[in-house]
N, C-alpha and C positions, 0 to 999 in steps of 0.2 A: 438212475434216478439221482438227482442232485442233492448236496446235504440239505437243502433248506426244506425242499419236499419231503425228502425222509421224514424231517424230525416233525415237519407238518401231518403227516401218514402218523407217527409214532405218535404225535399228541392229539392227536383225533380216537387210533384205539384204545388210547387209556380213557377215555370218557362209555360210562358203562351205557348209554345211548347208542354208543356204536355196534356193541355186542347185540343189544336188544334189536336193533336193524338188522345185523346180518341175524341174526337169527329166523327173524319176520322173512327175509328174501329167504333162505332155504327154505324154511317152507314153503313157498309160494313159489322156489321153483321146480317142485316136485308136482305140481300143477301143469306151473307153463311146459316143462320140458316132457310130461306126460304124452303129449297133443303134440307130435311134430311137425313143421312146418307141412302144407297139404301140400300134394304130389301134383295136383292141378295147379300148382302158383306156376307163374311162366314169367319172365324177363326180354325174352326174347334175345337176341345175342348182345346185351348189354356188358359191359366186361365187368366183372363181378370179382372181386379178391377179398376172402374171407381171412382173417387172419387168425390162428390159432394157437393158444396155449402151448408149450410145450411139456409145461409140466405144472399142470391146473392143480391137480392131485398129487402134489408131490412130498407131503410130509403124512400122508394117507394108506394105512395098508393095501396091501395088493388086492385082497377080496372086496375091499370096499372101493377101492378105487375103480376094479371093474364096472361095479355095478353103477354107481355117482357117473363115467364118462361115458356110459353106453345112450343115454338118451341124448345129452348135448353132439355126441358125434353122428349119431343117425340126423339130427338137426341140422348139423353143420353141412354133412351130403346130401340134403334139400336144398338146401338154400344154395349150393353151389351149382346143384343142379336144373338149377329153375332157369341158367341165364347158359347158352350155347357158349359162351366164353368164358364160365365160372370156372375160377379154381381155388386152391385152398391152399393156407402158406403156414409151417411151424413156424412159430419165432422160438430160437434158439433161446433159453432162458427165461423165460414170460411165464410169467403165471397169471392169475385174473385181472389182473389190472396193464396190457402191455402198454399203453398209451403211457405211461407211467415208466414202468420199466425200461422196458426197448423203445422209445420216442422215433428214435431214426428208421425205424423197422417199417413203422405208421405212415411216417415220412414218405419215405423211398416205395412204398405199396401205394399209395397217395399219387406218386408222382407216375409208378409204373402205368395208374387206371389212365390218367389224365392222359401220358402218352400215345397209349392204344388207343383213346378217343381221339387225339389228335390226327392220328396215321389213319383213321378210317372214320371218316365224317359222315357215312352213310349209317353209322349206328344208331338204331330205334329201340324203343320198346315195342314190343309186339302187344296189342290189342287185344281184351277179352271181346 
């Protein structure tokens, strides 16, 4: 992340509206991640690349961190597995925000999808 983003990042969480935000999303992803993605979602072999935290929980005890990644990871192998060419990629270093973080990571997965569509033009979605 670039110094200007930083200090942009850094002057957003000193605003106590931000806290009160992420606050609201944890709650509220104790909901969403309750419900994982249904086992009936399908994609068909649409090329799929999930990109993952490496270390989401990373300033988080071990027993809590357990329990906080067990539902986004059962998620994340739905959702990879909905599409017959899904897969799932750590970014070295990342934590919630990679777009930010690792930019090139994004990039370069970005350009890998676009590839694979290119080298095989016959890719669909599959039809409920």
């Amino acid at each position: 992340m670039g110094a200007q983003v930083a200090a942009s990042v850094n002057a957003n969480k000193a605003k106590p509206g931000y806290w009160r935000t992420l606050r609201s999303e944890l709650i509220a992803s104790q909901s969403v991640f309750s419900s994982p993605v249904y086992l009936q979602e399908h994609c068909g072999d649409i090329p799929l690349l999930l990109l993952r935290a490496d270390r989401a929980y990373n300033d988080v005890p071990d027993d809590v961190c357990a329990a906080l990644a067990e539902a986004p990871h059962q998620t994340h192998r739905r959702i990879v597995s909905a599409s017959a060419r899904g897969k799932q990629l750590a970014v070295p270093g990342a934590a919630h925000d990679i777009q930010l973080e690792r930019l090139q990571a994004v990039v370069s997965a970005v350009q890998d999808v676009l590839n694979t569509v290119a080298a095989s033009p016959e890719t669909k979605p599959r039809r409920r």
